[in-house]
CHARMM-style PDB file with segment names, atoms N, HN, CA, C and O in Angstrom:
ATOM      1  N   UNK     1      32.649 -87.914  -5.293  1.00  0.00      PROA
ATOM      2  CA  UNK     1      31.314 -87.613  -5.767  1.00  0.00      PROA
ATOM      3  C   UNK     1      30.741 -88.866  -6.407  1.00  0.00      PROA
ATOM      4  O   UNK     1      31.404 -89.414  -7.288  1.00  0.00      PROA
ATOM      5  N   UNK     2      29.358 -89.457  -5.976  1.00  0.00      PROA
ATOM      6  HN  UNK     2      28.819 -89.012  -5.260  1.00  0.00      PROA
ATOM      7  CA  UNK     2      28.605 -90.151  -6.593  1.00  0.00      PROA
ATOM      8  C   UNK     2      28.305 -89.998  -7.751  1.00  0.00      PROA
ATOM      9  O   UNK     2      28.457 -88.868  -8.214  1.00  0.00      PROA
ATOM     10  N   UNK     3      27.708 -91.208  -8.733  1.00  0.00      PROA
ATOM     11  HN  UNK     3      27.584 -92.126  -8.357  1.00  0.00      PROA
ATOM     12  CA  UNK     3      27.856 -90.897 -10.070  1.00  0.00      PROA
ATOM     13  C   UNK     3      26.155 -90.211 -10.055  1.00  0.00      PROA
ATOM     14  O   UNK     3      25.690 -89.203 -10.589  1.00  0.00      PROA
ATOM     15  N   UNK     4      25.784 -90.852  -9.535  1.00  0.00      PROA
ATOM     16  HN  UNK     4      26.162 -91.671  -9.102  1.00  0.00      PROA
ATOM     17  CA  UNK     4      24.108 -90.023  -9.315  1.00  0.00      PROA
ATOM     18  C   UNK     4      24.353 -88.406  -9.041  1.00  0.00      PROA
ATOM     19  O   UNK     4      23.723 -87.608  -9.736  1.00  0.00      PROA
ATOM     20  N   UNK     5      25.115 -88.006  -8.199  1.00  0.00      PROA
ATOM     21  HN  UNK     5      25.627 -88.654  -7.635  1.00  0.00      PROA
ATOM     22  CA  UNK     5      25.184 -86.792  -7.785  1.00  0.00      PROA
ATOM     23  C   UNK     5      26.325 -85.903  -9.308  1.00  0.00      PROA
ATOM     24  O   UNK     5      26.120 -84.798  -9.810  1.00  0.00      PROA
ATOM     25  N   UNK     6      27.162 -86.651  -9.567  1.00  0.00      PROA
ATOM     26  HN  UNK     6      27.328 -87.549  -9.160  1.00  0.00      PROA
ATOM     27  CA  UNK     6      27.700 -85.985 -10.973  1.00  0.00      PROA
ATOM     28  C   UNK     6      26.737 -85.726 -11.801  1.00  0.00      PROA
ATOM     29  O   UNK     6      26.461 -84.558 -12.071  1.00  0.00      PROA
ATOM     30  N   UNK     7      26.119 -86.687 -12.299  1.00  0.00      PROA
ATOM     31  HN  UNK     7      26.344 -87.636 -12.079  1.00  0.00      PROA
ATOM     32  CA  UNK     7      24.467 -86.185 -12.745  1.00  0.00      PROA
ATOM     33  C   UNK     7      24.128 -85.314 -12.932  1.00  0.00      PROA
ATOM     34  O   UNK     7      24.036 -84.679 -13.983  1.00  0.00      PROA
ATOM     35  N   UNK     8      23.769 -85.021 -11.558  1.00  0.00      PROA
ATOM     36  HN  UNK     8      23.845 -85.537 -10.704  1.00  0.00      PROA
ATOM     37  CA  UNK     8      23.161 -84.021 -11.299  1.00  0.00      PROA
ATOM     38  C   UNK     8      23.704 -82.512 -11.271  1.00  0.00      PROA
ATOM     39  O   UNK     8      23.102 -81.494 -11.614  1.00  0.00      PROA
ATOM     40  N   UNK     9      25.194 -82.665 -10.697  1.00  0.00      PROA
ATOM     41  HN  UNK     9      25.683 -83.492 -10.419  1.00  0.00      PROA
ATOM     42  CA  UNK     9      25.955 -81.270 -10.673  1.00  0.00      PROA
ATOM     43  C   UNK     9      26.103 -81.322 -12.605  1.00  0.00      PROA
ATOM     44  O   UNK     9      26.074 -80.172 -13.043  1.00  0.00      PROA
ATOM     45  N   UNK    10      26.196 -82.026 -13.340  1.00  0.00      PROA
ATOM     46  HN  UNK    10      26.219 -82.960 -12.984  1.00  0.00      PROA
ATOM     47  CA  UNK    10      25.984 -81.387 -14.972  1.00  0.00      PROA
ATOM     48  C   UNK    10      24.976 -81.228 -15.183  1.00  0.00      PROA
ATOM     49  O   UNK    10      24.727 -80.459 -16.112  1.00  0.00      PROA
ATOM     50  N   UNK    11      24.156 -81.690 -14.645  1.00  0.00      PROA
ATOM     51  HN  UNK    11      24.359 -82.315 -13.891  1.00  0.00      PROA
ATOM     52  CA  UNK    11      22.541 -81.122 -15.339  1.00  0.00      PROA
ATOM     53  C   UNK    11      22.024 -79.773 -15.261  1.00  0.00      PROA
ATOM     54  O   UNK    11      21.314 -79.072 -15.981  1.00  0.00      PROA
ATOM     55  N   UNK    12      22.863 -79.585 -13.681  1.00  0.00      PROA
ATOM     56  HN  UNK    12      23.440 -80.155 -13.096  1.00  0.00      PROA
ATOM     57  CA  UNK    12      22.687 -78.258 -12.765  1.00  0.00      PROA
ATOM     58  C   UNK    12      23.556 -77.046 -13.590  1.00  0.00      PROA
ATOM     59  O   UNK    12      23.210 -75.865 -13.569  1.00  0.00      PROA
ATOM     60  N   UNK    13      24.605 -77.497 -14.234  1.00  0.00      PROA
ATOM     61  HN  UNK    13      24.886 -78.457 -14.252  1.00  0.00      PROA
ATOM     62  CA  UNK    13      25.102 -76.676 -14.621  1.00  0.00      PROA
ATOM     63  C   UNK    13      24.879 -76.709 -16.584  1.00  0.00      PROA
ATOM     64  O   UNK    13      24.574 -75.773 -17.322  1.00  0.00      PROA
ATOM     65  N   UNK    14      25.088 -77.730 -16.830  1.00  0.00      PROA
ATOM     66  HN  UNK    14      25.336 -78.491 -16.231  1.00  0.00      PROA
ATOM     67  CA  UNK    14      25.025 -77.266 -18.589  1.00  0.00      PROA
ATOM     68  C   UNK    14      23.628 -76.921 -18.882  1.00  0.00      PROA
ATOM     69  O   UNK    14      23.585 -75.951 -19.638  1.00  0.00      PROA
ATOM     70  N   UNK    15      22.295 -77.437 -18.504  1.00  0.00      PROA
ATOM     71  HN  UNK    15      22.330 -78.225 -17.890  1.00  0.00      PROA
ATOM     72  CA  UNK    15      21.048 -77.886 -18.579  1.00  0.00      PROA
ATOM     73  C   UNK    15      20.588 -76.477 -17.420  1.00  0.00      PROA
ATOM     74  O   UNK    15      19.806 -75.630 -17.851  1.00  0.00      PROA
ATOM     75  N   UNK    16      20.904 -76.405 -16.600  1.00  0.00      PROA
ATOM     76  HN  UNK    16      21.539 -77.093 -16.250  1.00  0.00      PROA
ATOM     77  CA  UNK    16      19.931 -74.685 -16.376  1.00  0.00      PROA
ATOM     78  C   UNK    16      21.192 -74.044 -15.996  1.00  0.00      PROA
ATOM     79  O   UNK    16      20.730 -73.220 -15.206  1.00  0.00      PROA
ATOM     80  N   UNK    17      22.504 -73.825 -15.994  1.00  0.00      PROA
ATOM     81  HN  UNK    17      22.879 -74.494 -16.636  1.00  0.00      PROA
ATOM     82  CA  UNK    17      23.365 -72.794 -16.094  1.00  0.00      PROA
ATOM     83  C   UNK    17      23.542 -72.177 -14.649  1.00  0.00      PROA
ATOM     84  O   UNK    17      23.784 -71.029 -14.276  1.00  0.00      PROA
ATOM     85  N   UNK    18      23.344 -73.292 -14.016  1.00  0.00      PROA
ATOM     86  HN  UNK    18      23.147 -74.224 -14.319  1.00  0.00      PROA
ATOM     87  CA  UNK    18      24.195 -72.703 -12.390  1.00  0.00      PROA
ATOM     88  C   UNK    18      25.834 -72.850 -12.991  1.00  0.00      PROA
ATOM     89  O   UNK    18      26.543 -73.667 -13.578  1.00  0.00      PROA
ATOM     90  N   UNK    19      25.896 -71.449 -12.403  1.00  0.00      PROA
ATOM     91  HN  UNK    19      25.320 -70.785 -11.927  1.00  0.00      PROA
ATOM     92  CA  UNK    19      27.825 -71.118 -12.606  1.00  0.00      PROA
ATOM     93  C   UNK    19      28.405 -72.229 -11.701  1.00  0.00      PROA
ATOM     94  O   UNK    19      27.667 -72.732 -10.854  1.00  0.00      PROA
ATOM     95  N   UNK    20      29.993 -72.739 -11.865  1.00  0.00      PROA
ATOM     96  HN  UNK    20      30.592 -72.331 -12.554  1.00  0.00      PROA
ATOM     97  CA  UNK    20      30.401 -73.237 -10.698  1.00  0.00      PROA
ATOM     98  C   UNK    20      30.668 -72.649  -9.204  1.00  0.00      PROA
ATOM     99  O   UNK    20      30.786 -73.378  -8.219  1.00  0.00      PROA
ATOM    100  N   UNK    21      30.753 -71.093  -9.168  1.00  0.00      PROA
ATOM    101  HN  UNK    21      30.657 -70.501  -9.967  1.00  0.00      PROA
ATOM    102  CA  UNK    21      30.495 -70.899  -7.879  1.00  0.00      PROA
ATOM    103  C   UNK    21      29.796 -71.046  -6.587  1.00  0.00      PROA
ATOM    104  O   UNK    21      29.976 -71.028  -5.369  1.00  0.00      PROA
ATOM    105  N   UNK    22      28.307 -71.301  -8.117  1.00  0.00      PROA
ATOM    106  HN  UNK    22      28.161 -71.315  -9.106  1.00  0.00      PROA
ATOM    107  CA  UNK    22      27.296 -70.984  -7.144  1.00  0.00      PROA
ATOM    108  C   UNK    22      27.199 -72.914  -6.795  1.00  0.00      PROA
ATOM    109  O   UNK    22      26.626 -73.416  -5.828  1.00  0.00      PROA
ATOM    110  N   UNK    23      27.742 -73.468  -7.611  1.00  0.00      PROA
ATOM    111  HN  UNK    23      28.207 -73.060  -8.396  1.00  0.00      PROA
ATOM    112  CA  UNK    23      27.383 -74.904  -6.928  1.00  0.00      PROA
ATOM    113  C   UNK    23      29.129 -75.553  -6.547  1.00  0.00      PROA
ATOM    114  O   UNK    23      29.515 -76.705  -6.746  1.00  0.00      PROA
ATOM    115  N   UNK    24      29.770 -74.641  -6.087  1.00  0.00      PROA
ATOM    116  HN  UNK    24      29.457 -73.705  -5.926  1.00  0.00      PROA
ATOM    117  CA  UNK    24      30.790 -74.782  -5.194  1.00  0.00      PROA
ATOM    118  C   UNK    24      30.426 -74.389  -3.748  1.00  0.00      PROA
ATOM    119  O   UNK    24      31.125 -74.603  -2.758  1.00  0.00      PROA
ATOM    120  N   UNK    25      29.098 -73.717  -3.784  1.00  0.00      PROA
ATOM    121  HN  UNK    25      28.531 -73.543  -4.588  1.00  0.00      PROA
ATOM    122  CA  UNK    25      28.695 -72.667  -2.635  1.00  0.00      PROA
ATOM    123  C   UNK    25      27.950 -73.805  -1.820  1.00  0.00      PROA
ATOM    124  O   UNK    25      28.323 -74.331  -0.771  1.00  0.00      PROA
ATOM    125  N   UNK    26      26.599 -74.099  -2.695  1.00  0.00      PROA
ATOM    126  HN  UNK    26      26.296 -73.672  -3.547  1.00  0.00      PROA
ATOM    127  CA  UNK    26      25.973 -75.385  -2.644  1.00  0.00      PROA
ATOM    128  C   UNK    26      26.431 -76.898  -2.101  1.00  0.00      PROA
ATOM    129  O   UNK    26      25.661 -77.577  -1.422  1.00  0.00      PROA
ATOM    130  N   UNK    27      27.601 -77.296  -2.428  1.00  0.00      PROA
ATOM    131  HN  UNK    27      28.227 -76.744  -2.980  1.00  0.00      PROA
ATOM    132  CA  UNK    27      28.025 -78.014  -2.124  1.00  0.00      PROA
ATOM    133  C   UNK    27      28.255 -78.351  -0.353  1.00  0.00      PROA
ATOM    134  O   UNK    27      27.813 -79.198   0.423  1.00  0.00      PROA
ATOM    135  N   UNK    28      29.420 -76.900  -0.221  1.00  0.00      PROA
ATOM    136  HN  UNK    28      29.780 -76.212  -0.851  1.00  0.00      PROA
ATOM    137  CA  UNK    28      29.975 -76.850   0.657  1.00  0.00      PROA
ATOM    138  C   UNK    28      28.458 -76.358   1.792  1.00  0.00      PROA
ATOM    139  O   UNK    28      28.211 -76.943   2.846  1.00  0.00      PROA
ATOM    140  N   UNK    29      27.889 -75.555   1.409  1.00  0.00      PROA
ATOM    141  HN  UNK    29      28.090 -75.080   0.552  1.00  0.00      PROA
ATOM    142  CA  UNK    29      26.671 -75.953   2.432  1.00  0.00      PROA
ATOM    143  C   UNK    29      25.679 -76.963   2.686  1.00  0.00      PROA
ATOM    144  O   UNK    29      25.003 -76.868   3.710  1.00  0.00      PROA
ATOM    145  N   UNK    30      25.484 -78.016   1.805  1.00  0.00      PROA
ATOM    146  HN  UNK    30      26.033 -78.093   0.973  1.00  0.00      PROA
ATOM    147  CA  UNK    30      25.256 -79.124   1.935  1.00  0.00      PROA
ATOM    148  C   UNK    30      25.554 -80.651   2.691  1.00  0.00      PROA
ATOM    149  O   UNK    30      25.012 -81.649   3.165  1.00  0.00      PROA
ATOM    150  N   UNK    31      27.185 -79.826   2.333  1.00  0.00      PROA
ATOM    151  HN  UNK    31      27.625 -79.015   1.948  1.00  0.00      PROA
ATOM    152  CA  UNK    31      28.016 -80.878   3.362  1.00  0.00      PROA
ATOM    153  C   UNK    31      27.661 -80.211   5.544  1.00  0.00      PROA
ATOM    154  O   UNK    31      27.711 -80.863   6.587  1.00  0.00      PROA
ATOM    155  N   UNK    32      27.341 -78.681   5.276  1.00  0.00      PROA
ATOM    156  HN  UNK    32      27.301 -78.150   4.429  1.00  0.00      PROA
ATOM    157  CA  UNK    32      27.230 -78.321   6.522  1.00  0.00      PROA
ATOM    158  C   UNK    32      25.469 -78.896   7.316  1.00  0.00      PROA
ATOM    159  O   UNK    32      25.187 -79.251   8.461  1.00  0.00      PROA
ATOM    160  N   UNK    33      24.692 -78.760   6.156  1.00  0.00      PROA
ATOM    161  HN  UNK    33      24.921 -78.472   5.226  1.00  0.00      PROA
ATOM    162  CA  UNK    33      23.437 -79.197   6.341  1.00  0.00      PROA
ATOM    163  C   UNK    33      22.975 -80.374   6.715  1.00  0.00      PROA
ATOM    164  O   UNK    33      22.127 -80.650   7.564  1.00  0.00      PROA
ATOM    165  N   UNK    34      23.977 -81.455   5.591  1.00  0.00      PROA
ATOM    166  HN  UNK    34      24.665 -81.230   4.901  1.00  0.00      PROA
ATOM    167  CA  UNK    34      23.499 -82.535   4.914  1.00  0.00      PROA
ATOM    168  C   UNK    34      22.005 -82.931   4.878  1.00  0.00      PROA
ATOM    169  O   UNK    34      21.264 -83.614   5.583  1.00  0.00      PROA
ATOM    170  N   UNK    35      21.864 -82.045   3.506  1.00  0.00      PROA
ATOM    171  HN  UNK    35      22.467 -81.490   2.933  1.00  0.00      PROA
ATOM    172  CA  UNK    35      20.355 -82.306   2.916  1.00  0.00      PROA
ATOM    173  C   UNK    35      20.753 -82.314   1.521  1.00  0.00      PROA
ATOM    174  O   UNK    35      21.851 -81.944   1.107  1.00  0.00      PROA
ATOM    175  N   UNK    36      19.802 -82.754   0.829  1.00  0.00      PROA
ATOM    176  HN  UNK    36      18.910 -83.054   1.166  1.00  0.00      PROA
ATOM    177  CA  UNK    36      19.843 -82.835  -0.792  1.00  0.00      PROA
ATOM    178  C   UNK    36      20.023 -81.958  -1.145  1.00  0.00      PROA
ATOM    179  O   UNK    36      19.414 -81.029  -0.614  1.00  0.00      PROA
ATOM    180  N   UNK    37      21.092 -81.614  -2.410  1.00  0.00      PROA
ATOM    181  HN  UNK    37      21.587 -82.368  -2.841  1.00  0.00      PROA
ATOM    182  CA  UNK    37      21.362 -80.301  -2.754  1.00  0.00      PROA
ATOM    183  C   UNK    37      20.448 -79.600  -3.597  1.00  0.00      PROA
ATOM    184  O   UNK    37      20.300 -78.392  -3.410  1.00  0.00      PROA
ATOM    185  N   UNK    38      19.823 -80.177  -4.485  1.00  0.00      PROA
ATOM    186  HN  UNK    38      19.944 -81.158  -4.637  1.00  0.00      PROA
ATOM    187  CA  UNK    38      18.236 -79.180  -4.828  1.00  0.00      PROA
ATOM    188  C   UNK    38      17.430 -78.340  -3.484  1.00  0.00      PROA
ATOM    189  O   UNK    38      16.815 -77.274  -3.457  1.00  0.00      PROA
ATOM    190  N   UNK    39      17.624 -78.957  -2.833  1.00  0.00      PROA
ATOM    191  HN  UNK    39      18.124 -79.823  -2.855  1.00  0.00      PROA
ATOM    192  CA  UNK    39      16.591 -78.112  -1.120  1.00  0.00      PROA
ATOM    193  C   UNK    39      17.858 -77.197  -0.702  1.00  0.00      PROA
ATOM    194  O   UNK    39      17.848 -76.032  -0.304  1.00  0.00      PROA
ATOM    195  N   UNK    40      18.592 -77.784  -0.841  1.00  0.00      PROA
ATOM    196  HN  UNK    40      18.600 -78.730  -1.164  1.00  0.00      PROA
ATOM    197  CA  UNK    40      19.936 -76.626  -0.530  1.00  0.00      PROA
ATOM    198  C   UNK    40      19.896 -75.302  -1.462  1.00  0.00      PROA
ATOM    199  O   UNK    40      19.873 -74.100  -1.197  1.00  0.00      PROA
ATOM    200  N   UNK    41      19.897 -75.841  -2.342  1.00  0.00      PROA
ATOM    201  HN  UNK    41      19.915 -76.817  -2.557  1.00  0.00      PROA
ATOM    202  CA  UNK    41      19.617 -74.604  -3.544  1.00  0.00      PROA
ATOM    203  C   UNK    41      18.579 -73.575  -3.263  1.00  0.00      PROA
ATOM    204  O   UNK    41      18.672 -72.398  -3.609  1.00  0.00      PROA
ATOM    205  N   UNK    42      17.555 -74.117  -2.591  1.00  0.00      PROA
ATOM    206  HN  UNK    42      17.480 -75.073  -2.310  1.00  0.00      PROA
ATOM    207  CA  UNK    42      16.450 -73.593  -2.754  1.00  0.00      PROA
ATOM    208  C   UNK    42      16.482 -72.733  -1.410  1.00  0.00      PROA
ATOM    209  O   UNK    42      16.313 -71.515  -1.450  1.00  0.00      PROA
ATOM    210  N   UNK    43      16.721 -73.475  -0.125  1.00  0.00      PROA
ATOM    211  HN  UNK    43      16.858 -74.465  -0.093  1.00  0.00      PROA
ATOM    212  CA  UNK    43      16.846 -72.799   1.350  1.00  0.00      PROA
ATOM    213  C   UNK    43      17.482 -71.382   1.291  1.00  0.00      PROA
ATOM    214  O   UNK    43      17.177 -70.294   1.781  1.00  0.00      PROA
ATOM    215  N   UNK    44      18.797 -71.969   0.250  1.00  0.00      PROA
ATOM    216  HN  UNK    44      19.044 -72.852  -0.148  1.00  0.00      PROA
ATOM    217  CA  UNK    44      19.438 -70.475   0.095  1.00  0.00      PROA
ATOM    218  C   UNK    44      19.640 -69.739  -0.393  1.00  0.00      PROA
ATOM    219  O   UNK    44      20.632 -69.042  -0.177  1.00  0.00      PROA
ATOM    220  N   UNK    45      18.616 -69.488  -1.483  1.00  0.00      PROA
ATOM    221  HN  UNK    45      17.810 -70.054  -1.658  1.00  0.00      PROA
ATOM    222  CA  UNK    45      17.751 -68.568  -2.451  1.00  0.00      PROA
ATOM    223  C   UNK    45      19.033 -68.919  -3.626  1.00  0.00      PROA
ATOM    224  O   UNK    45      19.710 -67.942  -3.946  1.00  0.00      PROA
ATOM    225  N   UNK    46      19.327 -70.028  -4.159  1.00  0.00      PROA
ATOM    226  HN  UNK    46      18.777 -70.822  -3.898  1.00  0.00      PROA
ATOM    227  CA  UNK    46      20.313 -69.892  -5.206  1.00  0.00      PROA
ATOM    228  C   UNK    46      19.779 -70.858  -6.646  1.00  0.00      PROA
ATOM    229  O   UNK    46      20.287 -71.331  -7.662  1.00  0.00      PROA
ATOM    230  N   UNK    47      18.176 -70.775  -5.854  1.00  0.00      PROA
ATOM    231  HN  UNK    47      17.763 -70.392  -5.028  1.00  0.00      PROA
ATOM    232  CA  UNK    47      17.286 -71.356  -7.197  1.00  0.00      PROA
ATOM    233  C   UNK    47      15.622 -71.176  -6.827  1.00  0.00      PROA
ATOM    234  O   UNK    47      15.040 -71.423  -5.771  1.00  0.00      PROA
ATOM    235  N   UNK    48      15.290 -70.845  -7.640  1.00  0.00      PROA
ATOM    236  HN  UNK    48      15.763 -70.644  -8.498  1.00  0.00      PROA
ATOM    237  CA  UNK    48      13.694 -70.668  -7.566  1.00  0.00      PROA
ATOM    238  C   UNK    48      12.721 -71.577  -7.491  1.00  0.00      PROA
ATOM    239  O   UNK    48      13.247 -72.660  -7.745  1.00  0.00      PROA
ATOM    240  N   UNK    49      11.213 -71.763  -7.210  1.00  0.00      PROA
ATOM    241  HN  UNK    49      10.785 -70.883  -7.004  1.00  0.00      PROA
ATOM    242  CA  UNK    49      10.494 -72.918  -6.837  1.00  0.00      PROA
ATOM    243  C   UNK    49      10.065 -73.399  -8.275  1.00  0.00      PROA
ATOM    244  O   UNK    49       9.708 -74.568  -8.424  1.00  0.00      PROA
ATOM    245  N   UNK    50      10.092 -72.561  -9.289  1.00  0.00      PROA
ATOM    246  HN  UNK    50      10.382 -71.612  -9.169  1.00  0.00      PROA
ATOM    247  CA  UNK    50      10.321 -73.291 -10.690  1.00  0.00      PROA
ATOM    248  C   UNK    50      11.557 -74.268 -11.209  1.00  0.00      PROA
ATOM    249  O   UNK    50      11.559 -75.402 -11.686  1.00  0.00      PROA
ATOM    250  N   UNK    51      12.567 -73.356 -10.915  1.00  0.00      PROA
ATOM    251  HN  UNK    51      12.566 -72.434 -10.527  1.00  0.00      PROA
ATOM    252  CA  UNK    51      13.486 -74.387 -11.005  1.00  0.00      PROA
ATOM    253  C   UNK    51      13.958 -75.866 -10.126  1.00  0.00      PROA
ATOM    254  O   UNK    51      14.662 -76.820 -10.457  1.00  0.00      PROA
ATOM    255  N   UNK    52      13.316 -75.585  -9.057  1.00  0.00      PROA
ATOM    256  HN  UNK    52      12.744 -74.810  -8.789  1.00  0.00      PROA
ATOM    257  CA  UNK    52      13.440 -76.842  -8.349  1.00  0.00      PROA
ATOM    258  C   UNK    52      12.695 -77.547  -8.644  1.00  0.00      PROA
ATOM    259  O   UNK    52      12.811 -78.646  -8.101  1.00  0.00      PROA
ATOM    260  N   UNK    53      11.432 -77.367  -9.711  1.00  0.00      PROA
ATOM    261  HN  UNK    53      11.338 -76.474 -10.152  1.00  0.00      PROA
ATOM    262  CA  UNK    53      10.647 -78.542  -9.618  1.00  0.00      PROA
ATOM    263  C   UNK    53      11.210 -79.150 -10.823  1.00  0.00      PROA
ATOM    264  O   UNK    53      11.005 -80.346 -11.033  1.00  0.00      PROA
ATOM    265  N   UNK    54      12.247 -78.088 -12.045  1.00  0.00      PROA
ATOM    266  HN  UNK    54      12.414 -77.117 -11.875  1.00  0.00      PROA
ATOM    267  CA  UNK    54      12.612 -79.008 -13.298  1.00  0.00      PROA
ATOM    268  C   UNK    54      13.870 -79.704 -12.778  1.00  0.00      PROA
ATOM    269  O   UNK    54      14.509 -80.499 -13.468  1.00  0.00      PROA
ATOM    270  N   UNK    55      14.291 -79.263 -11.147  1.00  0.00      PROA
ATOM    271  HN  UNK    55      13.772 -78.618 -10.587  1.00  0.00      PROA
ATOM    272  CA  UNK    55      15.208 -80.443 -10.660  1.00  0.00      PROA
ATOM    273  C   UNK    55      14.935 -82.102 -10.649  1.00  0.00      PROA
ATOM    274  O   UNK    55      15.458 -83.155 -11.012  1.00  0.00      PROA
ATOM    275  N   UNK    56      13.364 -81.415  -9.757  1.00  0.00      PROA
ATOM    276  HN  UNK    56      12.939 -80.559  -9.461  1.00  0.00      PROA
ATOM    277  CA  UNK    56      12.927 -82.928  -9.374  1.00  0.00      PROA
ATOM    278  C   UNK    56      12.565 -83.770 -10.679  1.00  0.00      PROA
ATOM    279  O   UNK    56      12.993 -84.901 -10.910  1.00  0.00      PROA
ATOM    280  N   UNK    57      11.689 -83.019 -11.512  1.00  0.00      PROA
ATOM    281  HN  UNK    57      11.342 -82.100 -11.325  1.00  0.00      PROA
ATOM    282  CA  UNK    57      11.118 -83.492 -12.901  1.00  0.00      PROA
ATOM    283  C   UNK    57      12.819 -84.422 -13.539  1.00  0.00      PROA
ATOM    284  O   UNK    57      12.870 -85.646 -13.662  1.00  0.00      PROA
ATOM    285  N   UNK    58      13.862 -83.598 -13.809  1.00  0.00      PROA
ATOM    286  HN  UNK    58      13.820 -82.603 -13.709  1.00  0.00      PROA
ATOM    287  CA  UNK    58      14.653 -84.336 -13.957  1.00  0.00      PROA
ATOM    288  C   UNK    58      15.385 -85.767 -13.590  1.00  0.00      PROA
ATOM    289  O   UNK    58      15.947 -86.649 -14.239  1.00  0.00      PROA
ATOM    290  N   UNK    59      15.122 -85.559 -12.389  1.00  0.00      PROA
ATOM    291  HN  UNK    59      14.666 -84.842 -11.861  1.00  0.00      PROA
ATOM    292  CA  UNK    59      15.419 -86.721 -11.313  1.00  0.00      PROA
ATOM    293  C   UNK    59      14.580 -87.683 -10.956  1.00  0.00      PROA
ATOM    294  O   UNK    59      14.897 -88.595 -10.192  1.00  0.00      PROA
ATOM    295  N   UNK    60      13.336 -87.536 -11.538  1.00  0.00      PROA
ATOM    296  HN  UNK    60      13.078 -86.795 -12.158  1.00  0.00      PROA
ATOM    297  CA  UNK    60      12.451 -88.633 -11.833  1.00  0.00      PROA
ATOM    298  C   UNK    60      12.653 -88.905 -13.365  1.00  0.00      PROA
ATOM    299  O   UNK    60      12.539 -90.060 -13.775  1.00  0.00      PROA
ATOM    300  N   UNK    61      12.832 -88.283 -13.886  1.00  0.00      PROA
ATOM    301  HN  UNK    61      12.925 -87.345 -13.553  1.00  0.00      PROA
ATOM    302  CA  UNK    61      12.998 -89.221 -15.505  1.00  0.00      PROA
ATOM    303  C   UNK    61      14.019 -89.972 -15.674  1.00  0.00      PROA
ATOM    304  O   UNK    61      14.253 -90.416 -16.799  1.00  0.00      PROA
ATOM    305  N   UNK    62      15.101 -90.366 -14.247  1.00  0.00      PROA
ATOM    306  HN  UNK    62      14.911 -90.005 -13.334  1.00  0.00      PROA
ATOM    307  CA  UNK    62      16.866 -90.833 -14.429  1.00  0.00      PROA
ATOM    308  C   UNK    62      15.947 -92.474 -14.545  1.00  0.00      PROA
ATOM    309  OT1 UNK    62      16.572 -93.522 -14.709  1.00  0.00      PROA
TER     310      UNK     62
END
């Protein structure tokens, strides 16, 4: 795992409280997709269009 992408899997989880399942789930469909895992999140209803935007908001303030 990239340190950019560690980042992000703690932000995802301490900072809005995705369980690790659900971004064990994420992951592994990401790797099937390969797309960014915020759009992953989102394709597969395991985050809302609010929360994806305090993804992006996050990921522009790095």
């Amino acid at each position: 795992m990239g340190e950019a992408n560690g980042q992000l899997i703690r932000f995802l989880s301490q900072d809005m409280g995705l369980s690790t399942r659900v971004l064990a789930t994420a992951q592994k469909l990401q790797r099937r997709v390969r797309g960014p895992l915020p759009m992953v999140l989102l394709q597969y209803g395991l985050i809302d269009l609010m929360q994806l935007q305090e993804i992006l908001d996050w990921q522009i303030s790095l």
